[in-house]
C-alpha positions in Angstrom: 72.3 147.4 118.0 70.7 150.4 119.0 72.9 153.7 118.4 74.6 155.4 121.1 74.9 152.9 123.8 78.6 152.8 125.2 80.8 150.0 124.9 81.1 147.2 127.4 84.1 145.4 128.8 83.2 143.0 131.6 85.8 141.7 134.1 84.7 138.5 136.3 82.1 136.4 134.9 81.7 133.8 137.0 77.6 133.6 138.1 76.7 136.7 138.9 78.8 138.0 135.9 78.3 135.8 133.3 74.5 136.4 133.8 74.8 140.4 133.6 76.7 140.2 130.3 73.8 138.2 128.7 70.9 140.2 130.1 73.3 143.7 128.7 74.0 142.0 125.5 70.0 141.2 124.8 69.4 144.8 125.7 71.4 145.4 123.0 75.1 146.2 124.5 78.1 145.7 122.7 80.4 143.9 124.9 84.0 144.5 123.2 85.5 142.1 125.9 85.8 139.5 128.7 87.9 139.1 131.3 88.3 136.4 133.7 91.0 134.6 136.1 89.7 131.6 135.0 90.1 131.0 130.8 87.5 129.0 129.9 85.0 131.3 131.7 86.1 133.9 129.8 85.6 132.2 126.8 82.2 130.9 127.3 80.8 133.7 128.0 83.1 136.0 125.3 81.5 133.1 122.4 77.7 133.5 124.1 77.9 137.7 123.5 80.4 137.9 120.3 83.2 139.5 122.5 86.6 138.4 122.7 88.9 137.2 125.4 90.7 140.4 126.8 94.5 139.0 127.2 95.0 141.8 130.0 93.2 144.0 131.9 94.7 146.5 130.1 92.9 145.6 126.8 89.7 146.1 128.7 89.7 149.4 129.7 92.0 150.1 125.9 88.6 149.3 123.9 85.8 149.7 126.6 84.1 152.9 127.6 82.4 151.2 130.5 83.9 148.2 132.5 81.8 146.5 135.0 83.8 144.4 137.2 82.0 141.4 139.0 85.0 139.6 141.3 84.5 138.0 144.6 86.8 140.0 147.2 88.5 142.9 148.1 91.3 141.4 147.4 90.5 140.6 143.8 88.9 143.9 143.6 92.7 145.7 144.6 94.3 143.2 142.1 92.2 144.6 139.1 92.8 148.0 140.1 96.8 147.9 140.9 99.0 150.8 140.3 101.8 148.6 139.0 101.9 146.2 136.5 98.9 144.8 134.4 95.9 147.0 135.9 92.5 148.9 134.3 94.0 151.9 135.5 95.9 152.1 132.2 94.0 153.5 129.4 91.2 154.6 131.8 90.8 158.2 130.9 87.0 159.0 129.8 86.2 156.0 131.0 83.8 154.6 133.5 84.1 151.6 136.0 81.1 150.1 137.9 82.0 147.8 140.4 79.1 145.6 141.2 81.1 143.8 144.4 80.2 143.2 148.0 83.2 144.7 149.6 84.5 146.8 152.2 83.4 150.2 152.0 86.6 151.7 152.1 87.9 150.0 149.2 85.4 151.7 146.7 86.5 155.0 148.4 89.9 154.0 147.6 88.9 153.2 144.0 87.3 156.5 143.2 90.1 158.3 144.3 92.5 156.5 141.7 90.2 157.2 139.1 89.5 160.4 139.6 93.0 161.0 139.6 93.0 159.1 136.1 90.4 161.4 134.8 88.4 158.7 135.0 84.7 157.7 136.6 83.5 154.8 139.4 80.7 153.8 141.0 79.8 150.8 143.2 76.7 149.5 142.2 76.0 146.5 145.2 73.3 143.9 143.9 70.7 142.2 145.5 69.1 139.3 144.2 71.0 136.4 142.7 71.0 134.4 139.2 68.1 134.6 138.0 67.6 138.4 138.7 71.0 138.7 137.0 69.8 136.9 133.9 66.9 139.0 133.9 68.1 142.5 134.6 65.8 142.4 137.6 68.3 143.0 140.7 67.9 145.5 143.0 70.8 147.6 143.0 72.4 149.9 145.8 74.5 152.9 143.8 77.3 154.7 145.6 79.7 157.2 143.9 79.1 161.0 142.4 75.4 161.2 141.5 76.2 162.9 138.0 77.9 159.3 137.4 74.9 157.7 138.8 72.8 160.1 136.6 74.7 159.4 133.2 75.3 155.3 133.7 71.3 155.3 134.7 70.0 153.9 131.4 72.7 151.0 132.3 71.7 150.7 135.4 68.1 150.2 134.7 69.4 147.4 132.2 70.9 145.5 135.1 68.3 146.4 137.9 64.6 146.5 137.8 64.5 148.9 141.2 67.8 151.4 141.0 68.7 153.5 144.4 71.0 156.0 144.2 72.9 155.8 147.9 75.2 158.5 148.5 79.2 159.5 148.5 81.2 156.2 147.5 81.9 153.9 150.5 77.9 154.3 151.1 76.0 151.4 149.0 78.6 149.1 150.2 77.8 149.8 154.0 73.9 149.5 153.2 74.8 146.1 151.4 76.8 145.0 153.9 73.9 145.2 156.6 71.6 143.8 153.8 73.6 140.9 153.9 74.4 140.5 157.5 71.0 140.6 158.2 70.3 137.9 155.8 72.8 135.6 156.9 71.8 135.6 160.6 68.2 134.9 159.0 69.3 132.0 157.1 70.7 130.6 159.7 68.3 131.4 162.1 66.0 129.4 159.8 68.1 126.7 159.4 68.3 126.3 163.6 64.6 126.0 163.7 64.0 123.6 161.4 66.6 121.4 162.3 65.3 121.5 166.3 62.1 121.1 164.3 63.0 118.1 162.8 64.5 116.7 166.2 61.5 117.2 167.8 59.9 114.8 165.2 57.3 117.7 163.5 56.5 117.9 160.1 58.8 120.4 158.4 56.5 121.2 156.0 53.6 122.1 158.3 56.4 123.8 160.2 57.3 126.2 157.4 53.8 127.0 156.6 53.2 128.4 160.3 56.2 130.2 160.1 55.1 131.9 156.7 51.7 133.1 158.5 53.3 133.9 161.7 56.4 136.5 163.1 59.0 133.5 161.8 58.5 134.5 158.3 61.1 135.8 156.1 62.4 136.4 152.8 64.9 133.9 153.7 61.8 131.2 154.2 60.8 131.9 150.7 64.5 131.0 149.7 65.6 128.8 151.5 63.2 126.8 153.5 62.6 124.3 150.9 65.6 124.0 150.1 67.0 123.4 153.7 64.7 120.6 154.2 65.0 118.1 150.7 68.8 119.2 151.3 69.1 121.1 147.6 72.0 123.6 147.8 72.7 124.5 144.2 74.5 127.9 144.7 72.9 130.7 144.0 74.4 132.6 146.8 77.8 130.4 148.3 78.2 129.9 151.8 81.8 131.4 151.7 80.1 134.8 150.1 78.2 134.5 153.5 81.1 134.3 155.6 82.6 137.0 153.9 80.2 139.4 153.8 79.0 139.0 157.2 82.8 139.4 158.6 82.5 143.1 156.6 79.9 144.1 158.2 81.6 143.0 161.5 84.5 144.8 161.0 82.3 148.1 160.4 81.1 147.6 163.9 84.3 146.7 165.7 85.7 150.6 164.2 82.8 152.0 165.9 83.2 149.7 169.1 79.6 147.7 168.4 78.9 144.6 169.4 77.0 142.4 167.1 77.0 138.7 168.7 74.6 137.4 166.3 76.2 139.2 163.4 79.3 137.1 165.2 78.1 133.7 165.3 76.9 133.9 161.9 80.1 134.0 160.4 81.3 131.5 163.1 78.6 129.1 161.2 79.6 130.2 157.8 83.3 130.0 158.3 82.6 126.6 159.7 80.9 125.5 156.6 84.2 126.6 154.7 86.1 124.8 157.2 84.5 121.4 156.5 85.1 121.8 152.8 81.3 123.1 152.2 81.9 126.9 151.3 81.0 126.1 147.4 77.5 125.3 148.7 74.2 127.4 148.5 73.9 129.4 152.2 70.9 127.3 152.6 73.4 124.5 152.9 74.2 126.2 156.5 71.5 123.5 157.8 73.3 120.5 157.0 75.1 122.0 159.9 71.7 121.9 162.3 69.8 119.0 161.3 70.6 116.2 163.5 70.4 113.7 161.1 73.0 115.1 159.0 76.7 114.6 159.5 79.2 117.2 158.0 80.8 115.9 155.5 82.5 116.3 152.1 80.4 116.3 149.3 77.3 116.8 151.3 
């Protein structure tokens, strides 16, 4: 291992953080443990990087200098970060935290503040890209916190992302991100809409996406997700109830400054459907089993 590189502690490894341990431990990382809700996660991914299975959150930031923490909500993201029983909060002075979650600006605000008043660091560091760009330390991430942090967790960074971009003040990156995503989600399902009238009106999807692709219809989201949409493959790479959630945080950004975003709206109508029917576990490309009309809603899909 190559000599003064911090140690790691990782908290959430589910796909996005099960893939940033690996790509930190083949850059040469020590990961001194793993921390998960869910046990066997936690001990996949502690065998696969010769860490161990943190029994507490505690124990993390105990034998850590820097924590990531990869959960899915804000809710999970207050949970790790409680000022009453089992929390990283204890032992955190000297210590570092990057949080690499898409959630509400306010709650990395919050976040800083408690480590600061710990003597300890944060940054939110939102990604962009998904599991392979996670496996690769090719994301492109969004930073947001005090730049010396950003400055002295860079050489980490640039582990995890191939393109790093420094933000602002915490609370920024995660407003950036969360307009990132809500204008990727109204694309998806944008797309989705216009194949599935495409496929109504009896056209040849594949011709169809190729004229989109040379025309104002294409998108990063065609590139994704077109394919996809059309032979009906949603392995998740991005889950349909990540879409609903992140497109509701952006909402609620815009309802505090009195904005109306109907699109931004329907969206998460879409997405929240998807979760309703018992699809939220699916890839967001799986948003057009919702808009073909040959394709019932159903379990399983």
């Amino acid at each position: 291992m190559p000599t003064g590189l911090p140690r790691l502690g990782i908290v959430g490894v589910g796909r996005m953080g099960a893939n940033i341990a690996l790509a930190l431990h083949d850059a040469g990382y020590l990961i001194t443990a793993v921390y998960d809700a869910r046990p066997d996660a936690a001990r996949e991914v502690a065998s696969a990087v010769g860490s161990v299975v943190a029994p507490t959150l505690a124990f993390v930031s105990q034998s850590a200098e820097v924590i990531l923490t990869v959960v899915s909500d804000d809710r999970a993201q207050e949970a790790v970060y409680a000022t009453s029983s089992d929390s990283l909060l204890e032992h955190c002075s000297g210590k570092t935290f990057i949080n690499c979650a898409t959630l509400s600006p306010k709650i990395h605000v919050d976040i800083e503040r408690l480590c600061r008043q710990r003597s300890a660091d944060s940054l939110e560091v939102c990604m962009a890209g998904s599991i392979p760009q996670a496996r690769n330390g090719t994301l492109y991430l969004m930073v947001g916190g005090r730049l010396d942090v950003f400055e002295r967790t860079r050489p980490l960074l640039q582990c995890m992302g191939s393109s790093v971009r420094y933000i602002g003040p915490a609370g920024e990156a995660a407003k950036v991100k969360a307009l990132v995503n809500m204008v990727m989600n109204s694309n998806t399902v944008a797309l989705a809409e216009g194949l599935g009238l495409g496929a109504a009106l009896g056209l040849d999807l594949t011709l169809l996406r190729e004229v989109f692709a040379q025309t104002g219809a294409n998108s990063r989201v065609l590139e994704t997700d077109g394919a996809d949409m059309q032979s009906r493959e949603h392995d998740t790479y991005f889950s349909a109830a990540h879409a609903a959630k992140d497109s509701h945080i952006a909402i609620a950004l815009a309802r505090e400054l009195g904005l109306d975003v109907p699109v931004a709206e329907a969206t998460a109508a879409q997405y929240d459907r998807m979760i309703n029917l018992g699809l939220g576990e699916l890839d967001k490309s799986g948003i057009a089993e919702l808009t073909f009309p040959s394709r019932v809603p159903t379990h399983g899909v």
